[in-house]
C-alpha atoms as a printed R data frame, in Angstrom:
    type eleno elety resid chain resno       x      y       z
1   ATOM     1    CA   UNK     A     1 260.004 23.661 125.609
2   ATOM     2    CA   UNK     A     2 259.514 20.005 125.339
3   ATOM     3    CA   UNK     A     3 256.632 18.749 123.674
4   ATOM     4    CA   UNK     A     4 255.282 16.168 126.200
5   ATOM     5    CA   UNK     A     5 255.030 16.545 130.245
6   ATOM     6    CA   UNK     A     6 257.900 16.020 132.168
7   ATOM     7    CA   UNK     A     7 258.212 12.618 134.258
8   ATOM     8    CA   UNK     A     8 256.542 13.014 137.661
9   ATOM     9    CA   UNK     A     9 258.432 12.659 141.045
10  ATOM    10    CA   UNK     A    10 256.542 11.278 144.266
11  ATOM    11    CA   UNK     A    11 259.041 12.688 146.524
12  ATOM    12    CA   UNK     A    12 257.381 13.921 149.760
13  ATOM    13    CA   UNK     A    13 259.716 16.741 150.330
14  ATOM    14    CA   UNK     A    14 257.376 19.592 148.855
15  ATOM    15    CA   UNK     A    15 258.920 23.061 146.925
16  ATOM    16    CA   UNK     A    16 255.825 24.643 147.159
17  ATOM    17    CA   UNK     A    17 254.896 23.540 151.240
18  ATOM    18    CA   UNK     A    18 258.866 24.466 152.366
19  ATOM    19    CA   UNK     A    19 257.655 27.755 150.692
20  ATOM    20    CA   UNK     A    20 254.980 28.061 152.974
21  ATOM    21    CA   UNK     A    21 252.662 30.776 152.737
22  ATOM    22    CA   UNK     A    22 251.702 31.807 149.027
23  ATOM    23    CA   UNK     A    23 249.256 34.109 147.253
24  ATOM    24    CA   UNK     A    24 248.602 35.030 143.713
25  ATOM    25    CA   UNK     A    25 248.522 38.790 142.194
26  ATOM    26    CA   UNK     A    26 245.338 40.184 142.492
27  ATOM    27    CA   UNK     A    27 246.593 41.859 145.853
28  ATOM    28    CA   UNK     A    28 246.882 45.081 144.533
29  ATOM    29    CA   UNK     A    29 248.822 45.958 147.613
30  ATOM    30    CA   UNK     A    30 251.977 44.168 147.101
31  ATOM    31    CA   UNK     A    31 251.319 44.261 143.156
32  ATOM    32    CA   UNK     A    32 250.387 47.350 142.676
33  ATOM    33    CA   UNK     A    33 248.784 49.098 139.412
34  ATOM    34    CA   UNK     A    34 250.842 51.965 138.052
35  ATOM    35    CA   UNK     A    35 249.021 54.738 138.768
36  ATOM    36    CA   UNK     A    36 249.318 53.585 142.851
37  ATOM    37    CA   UNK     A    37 252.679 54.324 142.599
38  ATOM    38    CA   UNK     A    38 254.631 56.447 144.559
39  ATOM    39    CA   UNK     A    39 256.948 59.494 142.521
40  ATOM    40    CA   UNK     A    40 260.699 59.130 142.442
41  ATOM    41    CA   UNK     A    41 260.923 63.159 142.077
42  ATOM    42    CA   UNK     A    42 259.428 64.742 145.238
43  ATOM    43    CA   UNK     A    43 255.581 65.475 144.141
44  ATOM    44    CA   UNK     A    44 253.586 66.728 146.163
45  ATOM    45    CA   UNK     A    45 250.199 63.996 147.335
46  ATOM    46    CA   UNK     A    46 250.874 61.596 150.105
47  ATOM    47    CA   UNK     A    47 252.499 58.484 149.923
48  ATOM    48    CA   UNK     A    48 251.433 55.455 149.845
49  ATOM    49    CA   UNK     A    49 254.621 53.411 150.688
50  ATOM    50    CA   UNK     A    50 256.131 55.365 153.040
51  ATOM    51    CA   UNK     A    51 257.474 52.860 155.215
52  ATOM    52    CA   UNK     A    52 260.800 50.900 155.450
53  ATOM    53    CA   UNK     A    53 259.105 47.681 155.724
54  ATOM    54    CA   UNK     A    54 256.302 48.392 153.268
55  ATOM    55    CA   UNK     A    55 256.970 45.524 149.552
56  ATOM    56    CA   UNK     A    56 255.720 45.654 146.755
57  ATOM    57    CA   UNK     A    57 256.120 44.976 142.993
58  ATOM    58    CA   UNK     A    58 254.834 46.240 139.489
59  ATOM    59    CA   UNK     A    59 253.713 43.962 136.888
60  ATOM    60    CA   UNK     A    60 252.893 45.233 133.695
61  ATOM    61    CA   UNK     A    61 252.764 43.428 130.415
62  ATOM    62    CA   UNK     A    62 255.089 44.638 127.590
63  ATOM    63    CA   UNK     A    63 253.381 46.686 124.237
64  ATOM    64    CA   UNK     A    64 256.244 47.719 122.568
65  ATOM    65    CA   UNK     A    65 259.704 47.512 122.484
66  ATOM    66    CA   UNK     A    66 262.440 50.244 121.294
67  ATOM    67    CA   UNK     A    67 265.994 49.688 121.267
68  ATOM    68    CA   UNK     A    68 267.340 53.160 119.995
69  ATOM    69    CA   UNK     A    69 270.049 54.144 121.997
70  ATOM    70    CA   UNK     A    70 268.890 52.701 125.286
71  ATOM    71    CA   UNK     A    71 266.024 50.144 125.594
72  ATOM    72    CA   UNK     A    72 262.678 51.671 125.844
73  ATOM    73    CA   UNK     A    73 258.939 49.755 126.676
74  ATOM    74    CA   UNK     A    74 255.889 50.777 126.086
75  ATOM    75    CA   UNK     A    75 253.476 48.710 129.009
76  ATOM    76    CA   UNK     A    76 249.829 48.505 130.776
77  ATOM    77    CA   UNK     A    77 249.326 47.136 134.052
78  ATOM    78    CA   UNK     A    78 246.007 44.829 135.218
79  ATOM    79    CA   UNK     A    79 243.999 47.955 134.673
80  ATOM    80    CA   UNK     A    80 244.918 49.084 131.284
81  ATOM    81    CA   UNK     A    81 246.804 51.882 131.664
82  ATOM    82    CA   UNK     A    82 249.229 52.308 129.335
83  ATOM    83    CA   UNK     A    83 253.197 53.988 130.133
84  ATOM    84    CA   UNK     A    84 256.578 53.277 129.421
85  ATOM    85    CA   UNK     A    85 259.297 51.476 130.982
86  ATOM    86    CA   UNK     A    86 263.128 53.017 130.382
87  ATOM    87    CA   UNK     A    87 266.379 51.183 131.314
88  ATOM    88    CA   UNK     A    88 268.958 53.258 132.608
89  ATOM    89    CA   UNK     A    89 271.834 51.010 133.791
90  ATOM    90    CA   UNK     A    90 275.254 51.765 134.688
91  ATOM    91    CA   UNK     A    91 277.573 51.900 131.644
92  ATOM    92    CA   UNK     A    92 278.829 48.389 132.734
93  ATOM    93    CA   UNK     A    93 276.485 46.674 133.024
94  ATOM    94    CA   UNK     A    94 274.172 47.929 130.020
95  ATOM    95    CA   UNK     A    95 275.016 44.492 128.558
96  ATOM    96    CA   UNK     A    96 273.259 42.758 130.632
97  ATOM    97    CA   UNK     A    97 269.675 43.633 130.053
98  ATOM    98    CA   UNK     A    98 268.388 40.453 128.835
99  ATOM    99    CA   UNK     A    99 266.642 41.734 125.562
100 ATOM   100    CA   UNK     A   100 265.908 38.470 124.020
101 ATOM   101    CA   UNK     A   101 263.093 38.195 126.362
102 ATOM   102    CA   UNK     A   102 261.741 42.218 126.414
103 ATOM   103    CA   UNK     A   103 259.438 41.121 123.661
104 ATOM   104    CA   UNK     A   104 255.559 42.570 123.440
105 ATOM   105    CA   UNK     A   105 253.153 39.769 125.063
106 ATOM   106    CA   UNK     A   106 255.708 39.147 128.040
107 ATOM   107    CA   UNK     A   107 255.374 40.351 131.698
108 ATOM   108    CA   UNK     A   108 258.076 42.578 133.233
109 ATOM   109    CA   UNK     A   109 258.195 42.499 137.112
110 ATOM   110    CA   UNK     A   110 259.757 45.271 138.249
111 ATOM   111    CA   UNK     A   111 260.660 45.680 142.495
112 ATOM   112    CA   UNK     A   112 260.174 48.240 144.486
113 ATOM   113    CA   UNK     A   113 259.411 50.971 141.219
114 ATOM   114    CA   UNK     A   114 258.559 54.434 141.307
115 ATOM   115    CA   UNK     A   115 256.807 56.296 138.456
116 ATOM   116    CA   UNK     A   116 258.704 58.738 136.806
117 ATOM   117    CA   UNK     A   117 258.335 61.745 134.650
118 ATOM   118    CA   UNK     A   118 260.298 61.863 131.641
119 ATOM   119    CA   UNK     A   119 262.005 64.904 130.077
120 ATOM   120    CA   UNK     A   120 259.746 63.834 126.812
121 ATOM   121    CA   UNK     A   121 256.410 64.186 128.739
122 ATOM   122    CA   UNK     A   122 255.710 60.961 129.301
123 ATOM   123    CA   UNK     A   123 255.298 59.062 132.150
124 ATOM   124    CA   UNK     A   124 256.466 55.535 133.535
125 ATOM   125    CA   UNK     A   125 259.266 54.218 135.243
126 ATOM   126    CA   UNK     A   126 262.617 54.726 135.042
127 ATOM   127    CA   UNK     A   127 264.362 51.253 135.949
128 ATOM   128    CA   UNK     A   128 268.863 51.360 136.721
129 ATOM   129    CA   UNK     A   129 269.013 48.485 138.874
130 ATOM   130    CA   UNK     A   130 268.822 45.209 136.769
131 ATOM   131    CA   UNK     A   131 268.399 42.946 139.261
132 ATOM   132    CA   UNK     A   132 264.929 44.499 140.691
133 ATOM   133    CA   UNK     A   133 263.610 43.703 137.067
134 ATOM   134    CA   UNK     A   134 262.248 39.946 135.823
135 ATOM   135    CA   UNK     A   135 260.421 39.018 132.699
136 ATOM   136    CA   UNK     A   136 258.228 36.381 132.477
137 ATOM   137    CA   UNK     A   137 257.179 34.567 128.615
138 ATOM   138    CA   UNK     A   138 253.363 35.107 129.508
139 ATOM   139    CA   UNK     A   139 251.158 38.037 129.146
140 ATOM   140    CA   UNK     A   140 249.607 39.183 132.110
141 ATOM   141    CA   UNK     A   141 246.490 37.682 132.514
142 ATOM   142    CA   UNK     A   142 248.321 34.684 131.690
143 ATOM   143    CA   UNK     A   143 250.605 35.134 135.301
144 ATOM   144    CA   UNK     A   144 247.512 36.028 136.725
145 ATOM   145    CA   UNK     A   145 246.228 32.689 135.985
146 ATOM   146    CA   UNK     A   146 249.097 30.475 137.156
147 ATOM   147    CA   UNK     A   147 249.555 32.161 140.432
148 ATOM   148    CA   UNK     A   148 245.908 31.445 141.224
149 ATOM   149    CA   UNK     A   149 246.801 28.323 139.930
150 ATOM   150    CA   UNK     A   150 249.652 27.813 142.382
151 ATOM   151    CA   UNK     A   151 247.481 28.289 145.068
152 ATOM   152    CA   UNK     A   152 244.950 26.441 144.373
153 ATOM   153    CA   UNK     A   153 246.252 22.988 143.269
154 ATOM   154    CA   UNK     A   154 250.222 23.232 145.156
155 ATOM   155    CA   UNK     A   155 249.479 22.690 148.815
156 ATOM   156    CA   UNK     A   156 251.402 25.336 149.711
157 ATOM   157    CA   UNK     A   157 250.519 27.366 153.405
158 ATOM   158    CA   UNK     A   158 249.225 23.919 154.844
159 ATOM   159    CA   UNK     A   159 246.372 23.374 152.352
160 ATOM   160    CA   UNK     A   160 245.703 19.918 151.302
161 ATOM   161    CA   UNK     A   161 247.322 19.679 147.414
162 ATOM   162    CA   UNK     A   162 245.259 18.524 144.993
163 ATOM   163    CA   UNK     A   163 245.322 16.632 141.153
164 ATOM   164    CA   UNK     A   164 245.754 19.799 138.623
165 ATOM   165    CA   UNK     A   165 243.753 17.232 136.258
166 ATOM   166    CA   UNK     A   166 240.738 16.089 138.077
167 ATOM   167    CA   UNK     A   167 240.640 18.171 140.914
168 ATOM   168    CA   UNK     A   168 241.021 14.828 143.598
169 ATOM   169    CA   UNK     A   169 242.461 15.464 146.868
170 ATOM   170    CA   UNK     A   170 245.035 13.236 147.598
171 ATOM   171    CA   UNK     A   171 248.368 12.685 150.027
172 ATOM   172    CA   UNK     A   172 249.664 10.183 147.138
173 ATOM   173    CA   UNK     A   173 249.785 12.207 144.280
174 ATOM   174    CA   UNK     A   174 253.019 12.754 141.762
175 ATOM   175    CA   UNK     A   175 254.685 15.860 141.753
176 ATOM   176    CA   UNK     A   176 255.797 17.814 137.777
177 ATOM   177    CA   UNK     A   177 259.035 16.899 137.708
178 ATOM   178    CA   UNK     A   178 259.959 20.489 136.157
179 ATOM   179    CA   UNK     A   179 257.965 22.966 137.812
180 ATOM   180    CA   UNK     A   180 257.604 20.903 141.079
181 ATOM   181    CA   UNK     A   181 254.886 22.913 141.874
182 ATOM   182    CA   UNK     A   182 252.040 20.727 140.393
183 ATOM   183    CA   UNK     A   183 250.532 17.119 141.263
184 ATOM   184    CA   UNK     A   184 248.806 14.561 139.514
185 ATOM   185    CA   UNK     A   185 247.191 11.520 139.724
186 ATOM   186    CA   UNK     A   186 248.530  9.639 137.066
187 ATOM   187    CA   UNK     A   187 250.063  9.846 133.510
188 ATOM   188    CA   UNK     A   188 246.292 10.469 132.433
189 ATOM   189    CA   UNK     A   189 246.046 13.717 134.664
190 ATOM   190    CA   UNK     A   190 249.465 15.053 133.360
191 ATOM   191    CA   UNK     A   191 248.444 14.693 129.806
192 ATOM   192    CA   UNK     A   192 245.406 16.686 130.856
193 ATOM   193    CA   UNK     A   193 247.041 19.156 132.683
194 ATOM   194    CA   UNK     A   194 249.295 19.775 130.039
195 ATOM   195    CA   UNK     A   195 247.001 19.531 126.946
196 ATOM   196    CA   UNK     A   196 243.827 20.892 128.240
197 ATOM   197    CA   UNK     A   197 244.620 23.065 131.491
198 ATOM   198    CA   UNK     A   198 247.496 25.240 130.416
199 ATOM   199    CA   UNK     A   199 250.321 23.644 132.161
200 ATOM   200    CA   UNK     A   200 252.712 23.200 129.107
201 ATOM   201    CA   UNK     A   201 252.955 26.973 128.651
202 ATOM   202    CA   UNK     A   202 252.667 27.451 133.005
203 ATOM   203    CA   UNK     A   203 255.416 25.091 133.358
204 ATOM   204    CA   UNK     A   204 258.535 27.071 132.127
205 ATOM   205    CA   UNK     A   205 257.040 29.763 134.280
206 ATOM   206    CA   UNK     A   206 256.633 27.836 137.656
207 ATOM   207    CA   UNK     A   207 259.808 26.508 137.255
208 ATOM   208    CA   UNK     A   208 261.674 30.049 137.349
209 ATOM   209    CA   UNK     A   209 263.006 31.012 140.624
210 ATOM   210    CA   UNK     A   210 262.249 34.350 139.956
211 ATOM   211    CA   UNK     A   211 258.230 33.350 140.453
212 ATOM   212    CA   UNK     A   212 258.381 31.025 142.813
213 ATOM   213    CA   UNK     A   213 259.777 33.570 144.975
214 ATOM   214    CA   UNK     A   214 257.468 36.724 143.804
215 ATOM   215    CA   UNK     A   215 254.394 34.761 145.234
216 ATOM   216    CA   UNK     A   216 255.968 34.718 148.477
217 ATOM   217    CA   UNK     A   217 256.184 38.693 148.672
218 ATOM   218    CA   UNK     A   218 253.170 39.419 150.419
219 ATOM   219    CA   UNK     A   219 254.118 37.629 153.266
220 ATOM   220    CA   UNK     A   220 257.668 39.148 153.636
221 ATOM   221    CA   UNK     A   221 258.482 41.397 156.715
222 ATOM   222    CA   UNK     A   222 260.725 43.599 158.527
223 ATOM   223    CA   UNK     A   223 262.613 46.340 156.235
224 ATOM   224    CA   UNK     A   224 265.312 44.167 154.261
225 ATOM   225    CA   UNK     A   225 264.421 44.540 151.090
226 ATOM   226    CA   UNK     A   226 262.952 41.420 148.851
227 ATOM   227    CA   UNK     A   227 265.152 40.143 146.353
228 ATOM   228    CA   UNK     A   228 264.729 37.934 143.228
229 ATOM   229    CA   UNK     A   229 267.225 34.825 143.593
230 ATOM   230    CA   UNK     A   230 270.302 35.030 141.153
């Protein structure tokens, strides 16, 4: 990551506003904690998501790692529970687990899981499709920061943006030319933002697709099923 902010844009066309409506994670809803989950096997206790139209998405933040013979986590989710996270892709694409970034201190997002109960005794979830699965360079209550963060300061769902430096309300501020999720008022805010508000490690986040879109879930609808962008 570069070592100073990245030059500002004062375009008026707004990522975050075209998003419209966004929330952060503490909906435990649409991110659920693990033990919320629904079984993949058929136990018995009622469902929670049992509807075609019901979203939702586990974050937990990686523990452990194993790579013996297929690539194993150990994770906890916002409440501290503690269970493991198995790949179990197809044969062809095994390759493509990105495992330069399953490292402990990271967040894995994981769509639409299930737990699972492994032939071992333990419990977790047993992930095959690839592309339901994101990770994040930020420990959990790290994410949890910079979605609140997102909401607060980006203007999105009609609220008025404001300076992630000072604070100031303002229709004239500059847009983070990287994440282009942030504003400031000046070079003076950036450096602050950067330096003393968290945004150099929040900007590689932001700037990921892959979140932008996840803070959108709770407002999807209808029973397509959410997607992180390729």
């Amino acid at each position: 990551m570069a070592a100073t902010p990245a030059q500002g844009t004062s375009s008026p066309v707004s990522p975050a506003a075209a998003l419209g409506f966004v929330a952060g994670f503490d909906n435990t809803e649409t991110f659920p904690f693990f033990d919320k989950l629904d079984s993949d096997q058929g136990l018995a206790g009622t469902r929670f998501y049992d509807e075609p139209d019901d979203h939702w998405c586990l974050l937990a933040e990686i523990c452990s790692v194993e790579r013996f013979l297929r690539v194993r986590l150990v994770a906890r989710d916002c409440e501290g529970r503690s269970f493991v996270i198995a790949f179990y892709p197809d044969a062809a694409r095994a390759g493509d687990i990105d495992t330069a970034r399953l490292q402990p201190g990271h967040t894995v997002a994981i769509l639409y899981a299930n737990q699972h109960f492994f032939l071992d005794g333990t419990d977790g979830v047993r992930v095959e499709n690839l592309s339901a699965c994101r990770v994040f360079p930020v420990g959990l209550g790290a994410l949890f920061r910079i979605g609140a963060d997102c909401c607060d300061y980006s203007g999105a769902g009609g609220e008025r943006k404001k300076c992630h430096g000072c604070g100031r309300e303002d229709v004239g501020l500059v847009r983070c030319g990287r994440c282009d999720f942030f504003y400031y008022c000046d070079k003076v805010c950036q450096e602050v933002g950067w330096k003393r508000k968290g945004h150099r490690l929040a900007c590689r986040v932001v700037a990921d697709p892959a979140f932008k879109a996840l803070l959108t879930l709770p407002r999807v609808r209808g029973t397509d099923r959410f997607r992180f962008p390729t």
